[in-house]
N, C-alpha and C positions, 0 to 999 in steps of 0.2 A: 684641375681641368677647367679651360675656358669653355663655358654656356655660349648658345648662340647670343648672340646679338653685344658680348662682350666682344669680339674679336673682330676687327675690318677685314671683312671678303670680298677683297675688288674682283672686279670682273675683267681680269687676267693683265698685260701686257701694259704697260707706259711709251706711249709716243707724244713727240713735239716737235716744233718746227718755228722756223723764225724767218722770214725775210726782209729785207728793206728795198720799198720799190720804186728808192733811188740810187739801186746800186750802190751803197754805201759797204764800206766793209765795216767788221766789229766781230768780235774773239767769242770764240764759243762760253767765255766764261758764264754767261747767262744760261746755258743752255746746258749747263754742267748741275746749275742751280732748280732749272726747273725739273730737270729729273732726279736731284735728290729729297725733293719734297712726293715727287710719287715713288720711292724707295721700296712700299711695300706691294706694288703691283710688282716686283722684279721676282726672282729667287736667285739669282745672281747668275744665272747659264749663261748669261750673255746680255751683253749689252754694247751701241756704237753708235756713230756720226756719222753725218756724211755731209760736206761740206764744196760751197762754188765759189770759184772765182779763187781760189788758192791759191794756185799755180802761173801765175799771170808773165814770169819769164818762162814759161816753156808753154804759153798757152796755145800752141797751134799742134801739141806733142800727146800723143794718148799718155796719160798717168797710169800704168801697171802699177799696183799694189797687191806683194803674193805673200803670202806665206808658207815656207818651206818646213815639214820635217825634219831633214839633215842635208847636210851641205853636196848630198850624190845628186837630190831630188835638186838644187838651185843649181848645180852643173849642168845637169840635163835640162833643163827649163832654159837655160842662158843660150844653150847651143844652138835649140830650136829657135830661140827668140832671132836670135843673128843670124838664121838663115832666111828668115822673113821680113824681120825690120832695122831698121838702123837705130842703135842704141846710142843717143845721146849723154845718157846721165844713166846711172847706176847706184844705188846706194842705198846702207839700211835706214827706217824711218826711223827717225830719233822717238826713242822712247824716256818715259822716268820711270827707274824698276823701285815697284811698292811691294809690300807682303802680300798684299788680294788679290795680286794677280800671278796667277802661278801658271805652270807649263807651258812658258810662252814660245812661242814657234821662231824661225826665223823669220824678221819681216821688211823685205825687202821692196823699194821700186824703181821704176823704168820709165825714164822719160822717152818714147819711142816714134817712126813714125814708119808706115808700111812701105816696101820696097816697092817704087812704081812701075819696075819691069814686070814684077810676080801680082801686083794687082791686074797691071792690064792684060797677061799675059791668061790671067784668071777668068778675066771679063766678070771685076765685082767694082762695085763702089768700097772707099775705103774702113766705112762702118762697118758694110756686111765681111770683108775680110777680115778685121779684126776681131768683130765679134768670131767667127771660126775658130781665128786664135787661140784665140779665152776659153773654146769648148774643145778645143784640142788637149791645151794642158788642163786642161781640169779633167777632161775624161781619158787621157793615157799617162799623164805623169803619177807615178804614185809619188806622193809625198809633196804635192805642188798644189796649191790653189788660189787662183786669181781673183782676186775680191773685189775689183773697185780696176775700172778703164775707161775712164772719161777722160776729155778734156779739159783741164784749169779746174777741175773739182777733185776728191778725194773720199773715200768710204775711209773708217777708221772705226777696227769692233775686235772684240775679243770676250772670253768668257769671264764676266765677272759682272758686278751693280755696277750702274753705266756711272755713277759718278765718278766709281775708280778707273773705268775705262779712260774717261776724262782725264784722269789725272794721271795715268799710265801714257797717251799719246801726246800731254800737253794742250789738248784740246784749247787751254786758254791764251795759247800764244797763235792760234792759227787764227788767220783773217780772213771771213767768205761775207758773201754779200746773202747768203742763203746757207742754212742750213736744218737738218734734219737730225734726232734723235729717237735712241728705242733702248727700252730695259725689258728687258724677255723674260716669259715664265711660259718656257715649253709646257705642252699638254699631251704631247703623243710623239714626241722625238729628242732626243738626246742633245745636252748642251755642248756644243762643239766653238772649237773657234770659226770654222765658215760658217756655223749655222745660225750666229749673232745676227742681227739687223744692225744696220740696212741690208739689201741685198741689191747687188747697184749690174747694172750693164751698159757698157758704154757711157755714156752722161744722165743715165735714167738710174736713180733709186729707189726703194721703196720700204716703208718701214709701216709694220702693220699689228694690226690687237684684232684677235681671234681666229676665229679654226671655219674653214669652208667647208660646205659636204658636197659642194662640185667639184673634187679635187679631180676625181680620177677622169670625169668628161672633160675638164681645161687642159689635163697634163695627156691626153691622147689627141688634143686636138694642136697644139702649138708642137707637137712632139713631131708631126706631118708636115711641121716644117725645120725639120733642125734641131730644134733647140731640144737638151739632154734635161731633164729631173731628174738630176741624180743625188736630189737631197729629202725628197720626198717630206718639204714643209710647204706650207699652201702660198708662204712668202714669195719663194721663188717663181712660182708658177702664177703668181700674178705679175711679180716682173716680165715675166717670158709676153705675160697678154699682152703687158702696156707698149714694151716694144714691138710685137709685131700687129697690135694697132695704129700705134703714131707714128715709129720708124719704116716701120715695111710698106703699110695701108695707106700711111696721111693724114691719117685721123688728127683732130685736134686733141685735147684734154678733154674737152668739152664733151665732144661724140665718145673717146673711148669711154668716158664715164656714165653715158649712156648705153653702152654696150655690158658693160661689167656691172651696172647695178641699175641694168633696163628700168624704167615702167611697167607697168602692171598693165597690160592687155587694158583694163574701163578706163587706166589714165590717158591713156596713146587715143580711146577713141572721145574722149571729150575734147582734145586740140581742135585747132583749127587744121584747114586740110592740108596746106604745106607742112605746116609741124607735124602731123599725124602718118604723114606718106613719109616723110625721116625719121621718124623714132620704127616706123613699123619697118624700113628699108634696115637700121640697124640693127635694131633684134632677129630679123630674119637672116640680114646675112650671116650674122656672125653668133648665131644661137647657141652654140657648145662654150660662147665668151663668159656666157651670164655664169656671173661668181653670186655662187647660194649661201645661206649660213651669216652668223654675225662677223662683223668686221668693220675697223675705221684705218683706215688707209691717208698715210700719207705720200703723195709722189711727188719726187724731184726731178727736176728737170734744167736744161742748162737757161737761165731767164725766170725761170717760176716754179712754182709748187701748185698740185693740188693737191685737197682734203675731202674726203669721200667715206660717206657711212654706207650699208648696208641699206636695202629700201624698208627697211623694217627700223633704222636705226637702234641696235639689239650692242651696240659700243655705242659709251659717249664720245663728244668732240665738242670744242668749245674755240671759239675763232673771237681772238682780241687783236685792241690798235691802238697805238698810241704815235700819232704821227707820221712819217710812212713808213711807221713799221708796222708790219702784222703777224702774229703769231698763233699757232694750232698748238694744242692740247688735249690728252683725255680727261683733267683737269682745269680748272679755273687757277686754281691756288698753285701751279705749275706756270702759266704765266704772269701771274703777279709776282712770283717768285724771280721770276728771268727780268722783269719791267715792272716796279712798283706802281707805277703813272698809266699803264695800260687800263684800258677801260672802253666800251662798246663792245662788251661782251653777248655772241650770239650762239645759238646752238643749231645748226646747220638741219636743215630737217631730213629724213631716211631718203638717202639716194642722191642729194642734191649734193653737187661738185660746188665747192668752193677753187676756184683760180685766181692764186695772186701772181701780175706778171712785173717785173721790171720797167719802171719806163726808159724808155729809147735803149741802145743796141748794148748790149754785155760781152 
């Protein structure tokens, strides 16, 4: 039997992320690398990508990425799909089938775009009707779940150590100009294939390391507008926040980041008064947002990332560069692994958002 302090006890989950903010593309094979050097933050439940700028011949088309049960459950998903959208493309995502990765689902997608009689008809914008979409089948099809509906981007996750995930979707032939990774080691929920990270809606992702104890005030509060928990991990129900603060509210990254891992009441009142009448405008309005508990979060977005610890900084994160590219980490040794040359390495202090955006239009 191993003695304490013989054994590495991380402190749970591996995430990473990578962008170039010249829009450059470049293959997730780095990204394949820096998560197999944190291998033993995983237990293998799950692990995935998510990936922008991928899709660039269908880029004006939502990308549906589902996984089906059996072929009754992508009948029934396909019927519904075509009576709301027009289906361009169709087809399964090419996979390479390895040993590690067992019980794999059907995995299909949909290059799609919302029928503009039944939008107007609706009186929604085309985001808020798709997203519907995505909670429709996911909360009455059984055997259906939609994982990833963005634009010109892609999620890509399954149960397994993310490096074989990697090498199950081919991760190192895709080309993004941004991407995002996570190797899972549930703590209080069962490894599933939608329950891997990322956990993506619309063109928003979000892949995360550790456990909130505000679960059940965030997920009653975003729940008053729509959006379903019906996986009861604390991943999703930050995704739910990030959307319906940037996409519903207008928030920037900036401000939602201030929302979900507020100031501290003595910090807000040593600002000056314009900054201190906006940090205290956000924490009031949006109080049930504040996400408690340890956590380093990375979110993707279609143009940028950001990286966010807890105000306690209670998960590490570590932010390198090498040129215009920058990369996040719960490790050091995870991006030197993806970038040998990377170097300006910082550690982002508790609370403070890190935003790297693209220059000029994507």
């Amino acid at each position: 039997m191993k003695l304490e302090g013989e054994v590495r006890i991380p402190s749970g989950c591996a995430i990473s992320a990578a962008i170039s903010r010249k829009g450059n593309l470049f293959t997730g094979e780095g990204m394949i690398k820096a998560m197999e050097v944190m291998h033993e933050r995983s237990n293998g439940l799950g692990g995935g990508f998510a990936a922008y700028g991928i899709y660039p011949e269908y880029k004006d088309y939502y990308a549906f990425h589902i996984f089906y049960s059996d072929r009754n459950a992508r009948i029934e998903t396909e019927s519904f799909l075509k009576e709301r959208f027009e289906i361009v493309q169709a087809e399964v995502i090419p996979t390479h089938q390895i040993p590690e990765i067992t019980d794999v689902p059907l995995i299909w997608r949909y290059f799609l775009s919302p029928l503009r009689s039944i939008v107007d008809r609706e009186m929604l914008d085309e985001d808020e009707y798709t997203v519907r979409a995505v909670t429709k089948v996911n909360s009455t099809i059984d055997g259906a779940y939609v994982f990833s509906s963005g634009k010109n981007m892609g999620t890509f996750k399954a149960v397994g150590y993310p490096e074989d995930v990697g090498v199950f979707y081919k991760i190192d032939e895709i080309e993004g100009y941004s991407w995002t990774a996570h190797g899972r080691y549930p703590t209080n929920t069962p490894g599933w294939w939608g329950g891997a990270h990322p956990f993506s809606l619309l063109d928003f992702s979000v892949v995360h390391n550790g456990e909130i104890s505000s679960y059940d005030a965030n997920r009653r509060f975003v729940e008053m507008f729509g959006y379903r928990c019906s996986l009861q991990t604390d991943t999703e129900v930050i995704t739910y926040i990030l959307d319906y603060l940037v996409r519903r509210q207008g928030l920037t990254p900036e401000e939602a980041a201030n929302v979900i891992a507020a100031p501290f009441w003595s910090t807000i009142e040593s600002k000056d008064e314009k900054e201190r009448k906006r940090l205290t405008y956000l924490r009031t309005m949006f109080s049930s947002l504040l996400v408690t508990g340890p956590f380093s979060i990375v979110f993707g977005f279609t143009g940028g990332l950001m990286a966010l610890n807890d105000r306690l900084k209670l998960r590490s994160m570590v932010v390198g560069e090498n040129k215009d590219m920058v990369y996040v980490a719960s490790e050091e040794a995870a991006i030197l692994s993806a970038d040998r040359n990377a170097g300006g390495f910082r550690f982002p202090m508790g609370g403070e958002a890190v935003v790297i955006r693209v220059e000029g239009e994507v």
